[in-house]
N, C-alpha and C positions, 0 to 999 in steps of 0.2 A: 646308911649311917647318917648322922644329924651332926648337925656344927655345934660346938659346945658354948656356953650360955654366954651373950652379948649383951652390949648393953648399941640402940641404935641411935643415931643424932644425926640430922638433918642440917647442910650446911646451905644459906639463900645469899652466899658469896663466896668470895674465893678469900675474903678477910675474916669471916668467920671459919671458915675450912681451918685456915692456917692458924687461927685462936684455939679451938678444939682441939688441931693439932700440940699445941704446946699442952692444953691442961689435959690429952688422951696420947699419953709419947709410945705407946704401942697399940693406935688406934690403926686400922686399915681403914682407905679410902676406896668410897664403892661408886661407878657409874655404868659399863652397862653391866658387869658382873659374870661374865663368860670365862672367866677362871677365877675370880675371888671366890664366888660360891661353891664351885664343886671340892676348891680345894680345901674349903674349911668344913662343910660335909666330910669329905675324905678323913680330916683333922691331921691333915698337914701344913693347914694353917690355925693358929689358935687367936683370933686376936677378943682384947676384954672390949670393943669397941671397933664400931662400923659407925664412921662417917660419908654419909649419901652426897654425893656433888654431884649426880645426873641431873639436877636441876639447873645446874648453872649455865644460860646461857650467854654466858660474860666468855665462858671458854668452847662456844662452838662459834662456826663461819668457816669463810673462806676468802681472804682477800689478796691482792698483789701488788704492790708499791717499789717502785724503784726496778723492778726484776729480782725481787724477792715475794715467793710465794710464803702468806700464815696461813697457817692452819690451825683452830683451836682446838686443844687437844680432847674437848668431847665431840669431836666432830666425825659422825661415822663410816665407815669404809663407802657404804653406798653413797653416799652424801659426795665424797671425793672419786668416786667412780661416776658418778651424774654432775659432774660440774661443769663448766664446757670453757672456763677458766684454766682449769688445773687441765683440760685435755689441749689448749690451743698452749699454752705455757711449757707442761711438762706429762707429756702423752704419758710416758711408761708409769705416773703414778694411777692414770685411769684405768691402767690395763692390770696391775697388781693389785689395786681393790674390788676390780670384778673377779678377781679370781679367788678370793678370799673366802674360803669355807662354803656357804649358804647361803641362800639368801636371806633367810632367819639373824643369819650372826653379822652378814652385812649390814642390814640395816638394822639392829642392836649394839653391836662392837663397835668399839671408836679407836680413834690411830692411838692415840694418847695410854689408851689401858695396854694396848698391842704393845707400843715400844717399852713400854717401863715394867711391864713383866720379863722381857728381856728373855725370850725364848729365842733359844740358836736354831732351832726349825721354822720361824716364825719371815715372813716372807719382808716385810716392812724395815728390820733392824738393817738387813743384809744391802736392799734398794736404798732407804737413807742415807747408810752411810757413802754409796758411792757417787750418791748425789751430792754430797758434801754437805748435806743438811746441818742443822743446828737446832738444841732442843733449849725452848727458853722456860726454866725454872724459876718460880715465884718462891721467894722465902719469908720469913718473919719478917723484914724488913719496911712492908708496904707495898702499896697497890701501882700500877705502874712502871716506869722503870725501875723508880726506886725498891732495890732489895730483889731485884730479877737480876738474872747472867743466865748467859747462852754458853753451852757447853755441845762443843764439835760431837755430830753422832760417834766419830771416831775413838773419842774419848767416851762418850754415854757408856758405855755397855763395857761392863767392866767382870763380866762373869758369866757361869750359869746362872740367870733369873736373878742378875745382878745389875746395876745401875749406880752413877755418880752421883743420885738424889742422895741429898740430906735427911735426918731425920724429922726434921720441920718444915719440909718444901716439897709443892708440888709443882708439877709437869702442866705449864698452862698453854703450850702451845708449839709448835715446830717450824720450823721457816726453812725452807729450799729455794736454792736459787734457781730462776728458770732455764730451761736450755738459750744457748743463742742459735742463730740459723747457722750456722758449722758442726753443733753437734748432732750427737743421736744415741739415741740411749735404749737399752732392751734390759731384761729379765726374763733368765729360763731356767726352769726347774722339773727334778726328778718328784712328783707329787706322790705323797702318798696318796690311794686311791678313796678311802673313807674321809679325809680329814682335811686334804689337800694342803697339808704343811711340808714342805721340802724336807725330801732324805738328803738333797743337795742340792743347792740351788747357784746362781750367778747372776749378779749386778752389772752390768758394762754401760759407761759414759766414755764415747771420745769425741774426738774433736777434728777433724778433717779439712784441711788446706791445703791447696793444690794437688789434689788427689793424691795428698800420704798422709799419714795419723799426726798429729801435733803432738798429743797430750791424750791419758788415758787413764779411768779411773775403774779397777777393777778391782771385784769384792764377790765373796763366796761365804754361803752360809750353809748350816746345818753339819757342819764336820766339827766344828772345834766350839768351845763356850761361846763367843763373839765373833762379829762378823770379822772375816779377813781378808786384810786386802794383799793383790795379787802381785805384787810387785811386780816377781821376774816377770809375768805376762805383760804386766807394762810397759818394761822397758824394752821390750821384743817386739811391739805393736808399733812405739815413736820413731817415728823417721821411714816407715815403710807405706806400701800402696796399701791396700786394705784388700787383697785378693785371698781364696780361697785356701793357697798354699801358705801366704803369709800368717794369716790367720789359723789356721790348723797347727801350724810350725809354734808358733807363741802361745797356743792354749796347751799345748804340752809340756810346756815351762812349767803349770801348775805344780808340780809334784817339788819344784824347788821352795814353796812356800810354803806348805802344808804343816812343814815339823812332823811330831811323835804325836802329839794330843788328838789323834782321830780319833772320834766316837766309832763305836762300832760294835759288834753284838752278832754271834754266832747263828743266832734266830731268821731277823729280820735283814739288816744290812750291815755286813762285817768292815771294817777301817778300809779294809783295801778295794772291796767294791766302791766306799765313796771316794775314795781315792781314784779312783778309775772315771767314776760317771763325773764328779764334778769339772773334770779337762774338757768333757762332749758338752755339758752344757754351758760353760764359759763359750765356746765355740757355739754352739747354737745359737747363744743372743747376739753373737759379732756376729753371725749371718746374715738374722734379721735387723740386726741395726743397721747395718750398710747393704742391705735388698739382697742377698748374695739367696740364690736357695741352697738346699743340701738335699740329697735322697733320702727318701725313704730307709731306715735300716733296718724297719723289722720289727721295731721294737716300741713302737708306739709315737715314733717321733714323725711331724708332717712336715711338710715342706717350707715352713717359715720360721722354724722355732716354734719356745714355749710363748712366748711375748706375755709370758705372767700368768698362763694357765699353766695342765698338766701334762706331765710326762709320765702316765698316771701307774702303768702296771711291770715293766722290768724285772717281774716276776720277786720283787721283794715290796717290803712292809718296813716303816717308819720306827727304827729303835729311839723306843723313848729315852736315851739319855740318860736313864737313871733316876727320871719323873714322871709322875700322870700328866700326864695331859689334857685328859678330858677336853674338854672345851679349846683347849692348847693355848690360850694366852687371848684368843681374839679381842678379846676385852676383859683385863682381870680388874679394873675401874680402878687401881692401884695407884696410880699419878702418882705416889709422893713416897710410900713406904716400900721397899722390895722384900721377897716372900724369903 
């Protein structure tokens, strides 16, 4: 199938982007294009205009100021998988963008199309938010700070393939704050085995003084629209030692958080299977965050956790949600408009 009839515009700034935007207000923005095109092939997107901003390199890098990492949002997974900035800073984003699809779609895809497609399988929504990230949005207002705001990933992600963007503004860029030396931080996931986007996945940041947990931020994706954070497991983790039992005991809280809204699908992977697996793999990244190992169980899990690869076969498959995915988000080059 073919995408139905566009008209194409070429943005050579992020001031003309946001111009075209106002005189094209149902324009999509395209940079690497790893779901905008398959999905208007499909023609589940229709837009009368595609404006190109994968030239802009005003919105890629990688820099660190104060103990705040930026990151420009054309900046590609491989690019923040090969930085040696973002690995001495904040290890678990090196190990999430290696794990990212291909190595085709790594070094094509960029964080910025990943987050604002706003896929609940999508490995990046789930790890930002628990990093406590912050996504900084350019609006009509001008270049600079002026006419940018920073919106908590907590807030970003307001739906299925949904997002806080305006309809005049794009996604120019993401800031995480670095770890300090008390914390440690993991990601592990249930991978689907083609695609490697999580049936369920787990975010963990804590924080560790005097050999008990301080403070702890955890977040689960692929079960519900948006990433969710784990409260009860939270509050079960602060004030204790970070042992085997502690930790096994507290990722069984999961099921206090979850709600009714489970995805699931009779097929591939039904509500209460991820219901099930997302408690083991919250627990498998507090393994590996704090060195703990775990055995083998058989089922495809090794002795360190996922640390952002896969947990590839569980003898289930990846329900889409009630969408294609093709490509699954890795880069829908979207920055500004959501599908």
């Amino acid at each position: 199938m073919f995408a139905t009839d566009f008209e194409y515009l070429k943005a050579t700034s992020v001031a003309q982007a946001l111009q075209l935007l106002g005189t094209n207000p149902e324009a999509k923005l395209l940079a690497g294009g790893h779901s905008l095109i398959p999905l208007m092939k499909l023609r589940q997107v229709r837009a009368p205009a595609v404006i190109d901003i994968g030239g802009l390199d005003e919105l890629r890098g990688i820099s660190i100021n104060n103990g705040t990492i930026h990151i420009g949002a054309l900046t590609t997974h491989r690019e923040i998988e090969t930085s040696p900035e973002i690995a001495q800073a904040c290890h678990i984003m090196t190990e999430v963008a290696g794990s990212i699809g291909d190595p085709q779609v790594r070094n094509r895809g960029t964080i910025g199309g990943n987050v604002v497609h706003a896929d609940p399988a999508s490995d990046w929504p789930t790890v930002l938010t628990a990093l406590r990230a912050e996504m900084v949005i350019q609006g009509g207002g001008g270049l600079g700070r002026r006419g940018a705001r920073n919106v908590p990933a907590a807030e970003f992600f307001t739906g299925l393939l949904e997002t806080s963007i305006g309809a005049n503004e794009i996604l120019t860029g993401i800031e995480v704050p670095s770890l300090n030396q008390n914390q440690v931080a993991e990601y592990a996931k249930m991978a689907h085995p083609a695609t490697h986007f999580a049936v369920v996945g787990g975010a963990v940041v804590v924080t560790v003084e005097g050999g008990r947990c301080t403070a702890a931020s955890v977040v689960v994706g692929g079960l519900v629209p948006t990433p969710l954070r784990a409260r009860s497991v939270e509050t079960a983790l602060i004030g204790q030692e970070l042992t085997m039992e502690n930790i096994t005991a507290a990722s069984e809280k999961i099921s206090m958080d979850l709600g009714s809204n489970v995805f699931g699908d009779s097929v591939f992977a039904s509500a209460e299977f991820r219901r099930i697996v997302v408690g083991v793999e919250v627990k498998h990244a507090l393994f590996h965050a704090v060195g703990l190992a775990h055995h083998d169980d058989g089922e495809g899990h090794d002795d360190h956790g996922d640390h952002g690869h896969d947990h590839d076969d569980h003898g289930n498959d990846h329900d889409d949600h009630g969408h294609d995915h093709d490509d699954h988000g890795h880069d829908d080059g979207d920055h500004g408009h959501n599908h």
